[in-house]
NUFI-287175 format. One record per residue (C-alpha): z, x, y; residue number from 0. Coordinates in nm, 2 decimals, padded with zeros to 4 digits. Each point is the difference from the previous one (the first is absolute). Layout:
% residues N
c3,c1,c2,n
Z,X,Y,NUM
...
END
This chain:
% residues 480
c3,c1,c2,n
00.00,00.00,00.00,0
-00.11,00.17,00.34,1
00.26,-00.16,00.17,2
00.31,00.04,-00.21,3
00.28,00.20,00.17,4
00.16,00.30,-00.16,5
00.36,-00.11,-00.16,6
00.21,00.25,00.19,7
-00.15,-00.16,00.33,8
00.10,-00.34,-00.05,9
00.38,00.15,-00.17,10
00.00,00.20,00.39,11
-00.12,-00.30,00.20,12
00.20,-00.26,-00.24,13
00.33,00.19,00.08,14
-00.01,-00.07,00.37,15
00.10,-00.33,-00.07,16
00.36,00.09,-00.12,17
00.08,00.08,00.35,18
-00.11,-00.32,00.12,19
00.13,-00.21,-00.26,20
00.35,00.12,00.00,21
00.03,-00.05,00.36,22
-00.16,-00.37,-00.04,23
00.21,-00.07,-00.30,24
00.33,00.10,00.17,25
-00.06,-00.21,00.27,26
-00.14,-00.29,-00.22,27
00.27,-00.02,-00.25,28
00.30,00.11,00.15,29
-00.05,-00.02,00.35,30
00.14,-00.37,00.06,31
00.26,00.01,-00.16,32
00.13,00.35,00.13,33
-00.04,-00.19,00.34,34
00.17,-00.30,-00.09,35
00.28,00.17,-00.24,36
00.06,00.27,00.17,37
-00.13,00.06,00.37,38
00.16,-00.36,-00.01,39
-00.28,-00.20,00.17,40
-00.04,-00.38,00.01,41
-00.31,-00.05,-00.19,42
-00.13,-00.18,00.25,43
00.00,00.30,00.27,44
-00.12,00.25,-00.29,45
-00.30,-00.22,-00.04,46
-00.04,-00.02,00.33,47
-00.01,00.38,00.00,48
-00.18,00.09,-00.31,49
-00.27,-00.26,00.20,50
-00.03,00.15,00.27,51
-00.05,00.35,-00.18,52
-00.27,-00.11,-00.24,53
-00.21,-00.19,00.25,54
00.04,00.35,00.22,55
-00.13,00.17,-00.33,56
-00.29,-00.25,-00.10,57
-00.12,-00.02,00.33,58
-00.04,00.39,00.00,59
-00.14,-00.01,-00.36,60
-00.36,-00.07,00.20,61
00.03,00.27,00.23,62
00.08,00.31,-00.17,63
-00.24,-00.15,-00.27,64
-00.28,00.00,00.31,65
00.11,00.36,00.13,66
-00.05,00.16,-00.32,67
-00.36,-00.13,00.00,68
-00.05,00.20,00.27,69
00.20,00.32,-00.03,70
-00.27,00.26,-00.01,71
00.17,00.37,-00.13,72
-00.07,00.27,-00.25,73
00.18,-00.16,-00.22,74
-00.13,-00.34,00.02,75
00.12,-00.31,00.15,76
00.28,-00.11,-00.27,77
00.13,00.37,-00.08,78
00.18,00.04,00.33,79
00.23,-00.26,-00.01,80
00.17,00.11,-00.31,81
00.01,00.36,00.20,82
00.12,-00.14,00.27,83
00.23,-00.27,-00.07,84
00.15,00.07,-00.36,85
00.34,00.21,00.14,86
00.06,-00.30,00.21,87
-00.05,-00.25,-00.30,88
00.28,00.18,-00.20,89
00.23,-00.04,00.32,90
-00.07,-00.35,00.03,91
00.16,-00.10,-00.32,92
00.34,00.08,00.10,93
-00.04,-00.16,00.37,94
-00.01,-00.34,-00.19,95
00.34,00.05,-00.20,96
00.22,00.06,00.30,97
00.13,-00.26,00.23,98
00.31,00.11,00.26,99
00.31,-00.17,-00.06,100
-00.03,-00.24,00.28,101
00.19,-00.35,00.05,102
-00.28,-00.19,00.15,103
-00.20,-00.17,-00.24,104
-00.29,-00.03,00.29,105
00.00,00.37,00.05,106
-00.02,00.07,-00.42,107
-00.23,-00.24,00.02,108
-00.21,00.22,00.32,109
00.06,00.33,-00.17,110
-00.12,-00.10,-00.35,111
-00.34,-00.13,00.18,112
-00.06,00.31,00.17,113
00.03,00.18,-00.29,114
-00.16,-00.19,-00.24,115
-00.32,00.07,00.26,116
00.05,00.36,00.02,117
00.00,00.10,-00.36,118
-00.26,-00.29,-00.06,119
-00.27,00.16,00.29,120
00.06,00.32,-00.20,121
-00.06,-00.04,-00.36,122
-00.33,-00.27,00.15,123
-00.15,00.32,00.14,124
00.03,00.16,-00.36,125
-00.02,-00.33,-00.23,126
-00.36,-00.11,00.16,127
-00.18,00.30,00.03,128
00.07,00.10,-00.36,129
-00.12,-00.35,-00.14,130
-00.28,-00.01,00.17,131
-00.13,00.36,-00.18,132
-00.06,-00.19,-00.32,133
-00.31,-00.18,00.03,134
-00.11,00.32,00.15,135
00.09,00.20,-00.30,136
-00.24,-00.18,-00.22,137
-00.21,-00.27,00.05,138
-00.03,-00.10,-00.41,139
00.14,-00.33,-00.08,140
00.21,00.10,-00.30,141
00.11,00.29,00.14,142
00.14,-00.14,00.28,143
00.21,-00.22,-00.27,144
00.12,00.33,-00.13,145
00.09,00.14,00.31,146
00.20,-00.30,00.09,147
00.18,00.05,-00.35,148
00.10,00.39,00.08,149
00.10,-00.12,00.35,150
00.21,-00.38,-00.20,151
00.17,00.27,-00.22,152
00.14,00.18,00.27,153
00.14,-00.28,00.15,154
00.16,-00.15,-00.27,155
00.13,00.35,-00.11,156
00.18,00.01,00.39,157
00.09,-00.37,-00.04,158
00.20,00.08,-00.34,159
00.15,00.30,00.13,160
00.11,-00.19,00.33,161
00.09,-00.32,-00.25,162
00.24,00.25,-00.25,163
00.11,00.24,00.26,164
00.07,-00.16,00.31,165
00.32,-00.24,-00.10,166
00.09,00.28,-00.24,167
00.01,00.27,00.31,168
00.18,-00.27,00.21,169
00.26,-00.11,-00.31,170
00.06,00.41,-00.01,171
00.02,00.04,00.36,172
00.29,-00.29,00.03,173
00.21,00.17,-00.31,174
00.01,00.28,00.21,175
00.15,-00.14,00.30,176
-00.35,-00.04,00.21,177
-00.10,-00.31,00.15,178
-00.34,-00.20,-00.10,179
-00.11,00.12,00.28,180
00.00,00.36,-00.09,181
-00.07,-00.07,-00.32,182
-00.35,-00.16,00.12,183
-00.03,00.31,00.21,184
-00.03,00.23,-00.28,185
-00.23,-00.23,-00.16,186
-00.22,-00.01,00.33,187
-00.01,00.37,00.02,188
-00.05,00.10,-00.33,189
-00.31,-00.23,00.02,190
-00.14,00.11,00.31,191
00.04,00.36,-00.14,192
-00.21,-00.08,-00.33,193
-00.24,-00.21,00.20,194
-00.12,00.34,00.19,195
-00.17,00.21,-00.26,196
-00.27,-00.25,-00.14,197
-00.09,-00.04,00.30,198
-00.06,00.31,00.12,199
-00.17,00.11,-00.32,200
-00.26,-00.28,00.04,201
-00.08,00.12,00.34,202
-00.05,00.40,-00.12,203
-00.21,-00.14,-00.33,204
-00.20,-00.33,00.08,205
-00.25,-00.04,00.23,206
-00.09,-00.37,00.14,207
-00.35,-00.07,-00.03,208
-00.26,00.21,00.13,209
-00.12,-00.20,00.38,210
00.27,00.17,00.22,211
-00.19,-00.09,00.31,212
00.11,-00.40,00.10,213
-00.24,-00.23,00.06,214
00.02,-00.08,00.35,215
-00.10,-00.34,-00.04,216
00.30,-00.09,-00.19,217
00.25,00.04,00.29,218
00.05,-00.33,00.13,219
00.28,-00.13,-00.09,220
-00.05,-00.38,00.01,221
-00.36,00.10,-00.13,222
00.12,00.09,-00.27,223
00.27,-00.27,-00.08,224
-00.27,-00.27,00.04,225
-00.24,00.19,-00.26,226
00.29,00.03,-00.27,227
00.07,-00.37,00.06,228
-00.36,-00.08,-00.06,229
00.02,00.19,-00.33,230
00.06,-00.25,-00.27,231
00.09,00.24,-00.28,232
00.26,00.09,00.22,233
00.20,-00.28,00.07,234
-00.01,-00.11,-00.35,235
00.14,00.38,-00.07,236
00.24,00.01,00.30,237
00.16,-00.35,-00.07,238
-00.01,00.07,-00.35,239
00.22,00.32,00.08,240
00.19,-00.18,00.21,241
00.15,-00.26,-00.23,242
00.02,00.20,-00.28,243
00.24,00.25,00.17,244
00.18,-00.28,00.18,245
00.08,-00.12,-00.34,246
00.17,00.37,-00.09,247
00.16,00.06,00.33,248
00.15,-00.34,-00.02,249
00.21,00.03,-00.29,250
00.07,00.41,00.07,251
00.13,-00.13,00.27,252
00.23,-00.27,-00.17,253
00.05,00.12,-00.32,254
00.30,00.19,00.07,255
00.16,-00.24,00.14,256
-00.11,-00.20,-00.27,257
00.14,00.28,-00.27,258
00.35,00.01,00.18,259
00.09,-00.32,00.11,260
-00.19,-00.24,-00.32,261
00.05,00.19,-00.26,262
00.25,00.22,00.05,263
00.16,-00.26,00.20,264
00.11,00.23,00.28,265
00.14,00.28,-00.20,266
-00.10,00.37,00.16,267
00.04,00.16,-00.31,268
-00.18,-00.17,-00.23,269
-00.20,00.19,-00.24,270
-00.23,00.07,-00.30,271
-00.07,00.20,-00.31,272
-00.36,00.09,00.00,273
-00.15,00.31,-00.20,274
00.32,00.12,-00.05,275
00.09,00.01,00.39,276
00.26,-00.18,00.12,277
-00.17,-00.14,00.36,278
00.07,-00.25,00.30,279
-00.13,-00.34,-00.09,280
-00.26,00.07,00.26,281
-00.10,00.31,-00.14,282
-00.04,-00.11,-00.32,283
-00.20,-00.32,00.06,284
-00.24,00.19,00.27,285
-00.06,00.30,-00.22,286
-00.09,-00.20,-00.25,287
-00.26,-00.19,00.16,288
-00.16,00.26,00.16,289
00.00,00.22,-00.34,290
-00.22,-00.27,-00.22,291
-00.24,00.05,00.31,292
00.01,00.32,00.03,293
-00.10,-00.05,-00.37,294
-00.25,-00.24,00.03,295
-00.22,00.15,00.28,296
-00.28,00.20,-00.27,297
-00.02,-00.30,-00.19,298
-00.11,-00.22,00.31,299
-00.19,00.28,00.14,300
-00.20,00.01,-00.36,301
-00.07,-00.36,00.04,302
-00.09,-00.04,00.33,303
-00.26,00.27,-00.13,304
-00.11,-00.26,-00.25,305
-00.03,-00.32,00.17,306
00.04,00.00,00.37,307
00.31,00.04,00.22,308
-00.02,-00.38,00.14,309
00.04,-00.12,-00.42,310
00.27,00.27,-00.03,311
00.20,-00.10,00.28,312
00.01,-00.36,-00.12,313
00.10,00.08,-00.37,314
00.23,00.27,00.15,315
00.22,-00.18,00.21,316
00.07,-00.26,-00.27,317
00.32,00.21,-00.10,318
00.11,00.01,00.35,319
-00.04,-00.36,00.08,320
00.20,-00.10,-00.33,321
00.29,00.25,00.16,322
00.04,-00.23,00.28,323
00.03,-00.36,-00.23,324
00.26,00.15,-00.17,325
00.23,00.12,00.24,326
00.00,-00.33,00.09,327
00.24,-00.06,-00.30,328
00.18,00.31,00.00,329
00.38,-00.05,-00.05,330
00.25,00.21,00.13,331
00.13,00.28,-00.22,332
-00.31,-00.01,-00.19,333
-00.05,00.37,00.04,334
-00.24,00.02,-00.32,335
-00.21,-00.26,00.10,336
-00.06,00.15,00.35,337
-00.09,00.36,-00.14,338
-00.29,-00.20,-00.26,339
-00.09,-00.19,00.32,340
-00.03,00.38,00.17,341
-00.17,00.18,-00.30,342
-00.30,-00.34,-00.07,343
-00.05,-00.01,00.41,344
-00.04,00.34,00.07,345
-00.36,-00.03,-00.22,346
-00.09,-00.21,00.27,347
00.16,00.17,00.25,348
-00.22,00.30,-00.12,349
-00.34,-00.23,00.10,350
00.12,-00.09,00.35,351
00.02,00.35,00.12,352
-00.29,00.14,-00.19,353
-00.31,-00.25,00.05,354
00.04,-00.13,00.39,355
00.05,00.35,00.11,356
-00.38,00.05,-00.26,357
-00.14,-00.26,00.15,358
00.00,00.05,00.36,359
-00.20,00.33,00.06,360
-00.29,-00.21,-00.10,361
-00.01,-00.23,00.28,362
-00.13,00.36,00.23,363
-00.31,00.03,-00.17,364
-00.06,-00.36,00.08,365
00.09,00.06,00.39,366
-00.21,00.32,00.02,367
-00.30,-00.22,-00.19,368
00.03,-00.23,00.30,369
00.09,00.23,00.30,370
-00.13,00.35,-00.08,371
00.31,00.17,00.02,372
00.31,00.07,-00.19,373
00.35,-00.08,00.16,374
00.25,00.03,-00.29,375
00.30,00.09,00.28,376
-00.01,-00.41,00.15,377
-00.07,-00.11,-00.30,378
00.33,00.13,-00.19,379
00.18,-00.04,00.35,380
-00.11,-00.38,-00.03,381
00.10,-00.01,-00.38,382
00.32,00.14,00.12,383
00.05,-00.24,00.33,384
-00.02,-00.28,-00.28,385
00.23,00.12,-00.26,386
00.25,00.10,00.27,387
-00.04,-00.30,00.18,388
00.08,-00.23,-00.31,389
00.29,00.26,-00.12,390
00.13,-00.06,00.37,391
-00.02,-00.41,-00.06,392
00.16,00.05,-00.34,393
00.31,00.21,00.15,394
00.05,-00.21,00.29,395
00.01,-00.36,-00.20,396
00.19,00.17,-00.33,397
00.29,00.12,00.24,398
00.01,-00.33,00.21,399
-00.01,-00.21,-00.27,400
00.33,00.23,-00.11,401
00.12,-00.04,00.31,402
-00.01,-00.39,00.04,403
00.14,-00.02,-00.36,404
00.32,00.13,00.13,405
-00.06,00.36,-00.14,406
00.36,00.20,00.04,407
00.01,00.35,00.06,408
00.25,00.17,-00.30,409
00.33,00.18,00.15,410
-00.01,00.35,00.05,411
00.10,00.16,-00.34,412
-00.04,-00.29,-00.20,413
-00.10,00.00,-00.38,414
-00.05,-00.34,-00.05,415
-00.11,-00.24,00.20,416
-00.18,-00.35,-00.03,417
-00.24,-00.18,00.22,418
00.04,-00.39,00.10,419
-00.25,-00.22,-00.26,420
-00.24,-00.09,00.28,421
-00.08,00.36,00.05,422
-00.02,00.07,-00.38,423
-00.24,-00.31,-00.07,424
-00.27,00.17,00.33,425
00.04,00.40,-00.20,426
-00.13,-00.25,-00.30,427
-00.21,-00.17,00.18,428
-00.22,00.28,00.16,429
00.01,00.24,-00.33,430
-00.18,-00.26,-00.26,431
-00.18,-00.31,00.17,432
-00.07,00.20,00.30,433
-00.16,00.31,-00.14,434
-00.18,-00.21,-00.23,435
-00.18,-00.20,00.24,436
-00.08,00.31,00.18,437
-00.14,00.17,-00.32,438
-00.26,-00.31,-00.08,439
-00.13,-00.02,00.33,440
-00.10,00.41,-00.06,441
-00.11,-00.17,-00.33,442
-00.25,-00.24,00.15,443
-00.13,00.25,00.29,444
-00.06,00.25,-00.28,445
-00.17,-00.31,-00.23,446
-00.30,-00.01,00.31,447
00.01,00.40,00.07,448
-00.40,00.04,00.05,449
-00.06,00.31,-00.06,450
-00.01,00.09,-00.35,451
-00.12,00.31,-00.15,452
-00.32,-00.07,-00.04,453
-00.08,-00.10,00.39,454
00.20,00.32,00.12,455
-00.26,00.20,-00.24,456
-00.27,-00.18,00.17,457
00.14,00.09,00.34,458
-00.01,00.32,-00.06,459
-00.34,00.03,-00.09,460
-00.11,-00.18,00.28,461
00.22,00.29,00.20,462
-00.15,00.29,-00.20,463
-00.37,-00.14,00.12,464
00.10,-00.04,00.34,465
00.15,00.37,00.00,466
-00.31,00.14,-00.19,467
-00.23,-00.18,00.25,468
00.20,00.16,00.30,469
-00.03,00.32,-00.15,470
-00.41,-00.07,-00.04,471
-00.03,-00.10,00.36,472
00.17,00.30,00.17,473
-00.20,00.25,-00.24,474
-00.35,-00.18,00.17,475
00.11,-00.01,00.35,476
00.12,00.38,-00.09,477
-00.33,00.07,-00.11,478
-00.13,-00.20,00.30,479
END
């Protein structure tokens, strides 16, 4: 295959993702409940913060997504970024996990905003210029699916480190007389620290593509938002990504909470026997999950290679989507039930991060088929501005929901602690019938999905013709 990329590329370029994942799973799983629990926010302010923050960030997404389209330097237009902005990134974990020990719930509430947008702006200028490499590191249609599985392993890899490690380093850090606080510190820093050499390494090993000159056409930024928009691939893919993520932020977000106070029933130090560990409930149950799809990424990579990734995502999900109807009948103390629950979801789980993040490159052959130029920057800016812009929605109406519920924050020091019914009945409510109308709309947006792989074959062809052609008429008027 002319196109297929050499394995130890697609290990280097996969392994940036750790960095970004851990930072986006910190936040995702564990930051609401470190601000409810113990920054000690009203959930109402913290959603008004985290709000705030994520719009900031989405709004953004676009931008640095447009300025890396033009960036013109030796080393490209994505390269420089990672150069640039990667020290930064590893500082920007910890700014998240530290809030001053203020009274004023107003001025928490100021101060968590502020820097939810700082560390944000930072690890956009990283997160959007690397995505937006990988339609430019090959333009094959399977390989692009493979790519997506290098860069889906990573993430899931950081996820389970993030899901085992994170309450264990925090459990540790409050046996030895530290606070949560610090305890999420060391987390936050060790993280950042890690996050720095993949990063690096793709930016002294990988080049992006081989047009380093922008197309000057391609500057305008409302230009350009009105041509993705008119790209129908795109919408499909974008909304598509969109719901499918809301569905896993959603219950990230919740399923502590969830884990504690339903079926542990408040208890801090509930835990679990799993491959001869002893771990945190929430350790156990997230490891789990996100080890089956660790697991299960080659085989949905395979198929997607057999039939198409539209079929694969719809028979891949199924697992998922089955997860969610039964936590609706979860019980608490069933501890057994939730890790099969974990283990049979996570091979869905696997599908959702693999196949959406396949899918989209596709859509800029399409664009540049109908403008003449390639903008891979807005377009992964704009993927981003949606998926931000949902997790934002998904943040703000989880935590006011809690918040209206009558959700108490526990004593300082306190092992055990139980939440009124009406806020245990909205944790129930958003982690199964929620995320499971969430994950059939993706469903039925990835049903209609129109290109397939023959069309994007056909689209390239039609590409290669117009580039041969180019190449014919410059050589006459040369000649000329």
């Amino acid at each position: 295959m002319a196109n297929r990329l050499p394995a130890w590329k697609k290990l280097v370029y996969g392994s940036g993702t750790y960095g970004l994942a851990a930072f986006g799973m910190l936040r995702q799983i564990f930051y609401a409940i470190f601000l409810t629990d113990v920054v000690g926010l009203d959930p109402r302010l913290a959603s008004i913060g985290a709000l705030v923050g994520i719009f900031w960030d989405a709004l953004n997404d676009p931008l640095v997504g447009l300025l890396s389209d033009r960036v013109h330097s030796r080393w490209g237009r994505r390269r420089p970024f990672l150069l640039w902005f990667t020290i930064p990134f590893a500082f920007s974990f910890v700014i998240l996990w530290w809030a001053p020990p203020w009274e004023s719930q107003i001025a928490l509430a100021v101060y968590v905003t502020l820097a939810f947008m700082l560390s944000d702006t930072v690890g956009t200028l990283i997160a959007v210029p690397y995505t937006a490499m990988t339609p430019e590191l090959t333009p094959d249609y399977d390989e692009r699916t493979s790519l997506a599985g290098y860069r889906m392993f990573f993430q899931l890899a950081a996820s389970l480190t993030i899901a085992i490690a994170a309450p264990s380093i925090v459990d540790t850090a409050l046996l030895n007389g530290l606070s949560q606080q610090q305890g999420y510190l060391i987390v936050s820093g060790l993280f950042g620290a890690i996050a720095v050499l993949p990063l690096m390494l793709i930016f002294f090993t990988i080049k992006d593509g081989d047009r380093e000159k922008p197309d000057e056409s391609a500057l305008d930024f409302l230009a350009a938002m009105r041509t993705t928009w008119s790209n129908i691939p795109f919408r499909f893919a974008a909304f598509l990504n969109m719901l499918n993520w809301m569905a896993a932020d959603l219950v990230a977000l919740i399923i502590p909470y969830y884990l504690l106070y339903w079926i542990a029933r408040g208890d801090l130090t509930a835990s679990v026997q799993l491959l001869g560990l002893s771990l945190s409930l929430e350790s156990g149950v997230l490891g789990l999950l996100i080890l089956t799809a660790i697991l299960a990424i080659p085989f949905w990579s395979w198929l997607a290679a057999r039939l198409s990734k539209r079929a694969t995502y719809l028979i891949g999900v199924t697992p998922w989507l089955l997860g969610y109807v039964a936590l609706i009948f979860v019980q608490p103390g069933q501890v057994n039930l939730m890790l099969a629950i974990a283990a049979f979801a996570g091979l869905g789980l696997a599908t959702g991060y693999v196949l959406p993040e396949a899918i989209f490159p596709d859509v800029i052959e399409w664009d540049e088929l109908l403008t003449r130029r390639r903008q891979e920057g807005i377009y992964y800016g704009i993927k981003n501005f949606f998926r931000k812009i949902s997790g934002a929605v998904a943040f703000f109406l989880a935590l006011q929901m809690l918040g209206w519920a009558g959700y108490q924050t526990p004593p300082e020091g306190a092992l055990n602690f139980m939440q009124p019914e009406s806020a245990l009945r909205v944790i129930r409510f958003l982690v199964g019938p929620m995320g499971l109308f969430l994950l059939l709309g993706a469903m039925a947006l990835a049903a209609f999905y129109p290109l397939s792989r023959e069309r994007h074959a056909r689209i390239r062809r039609l590409l290669a013709r117009r580039k041969t052609r180019g190449e014919a008429t410059e050589n006459t008027t040369g000649r000329g």
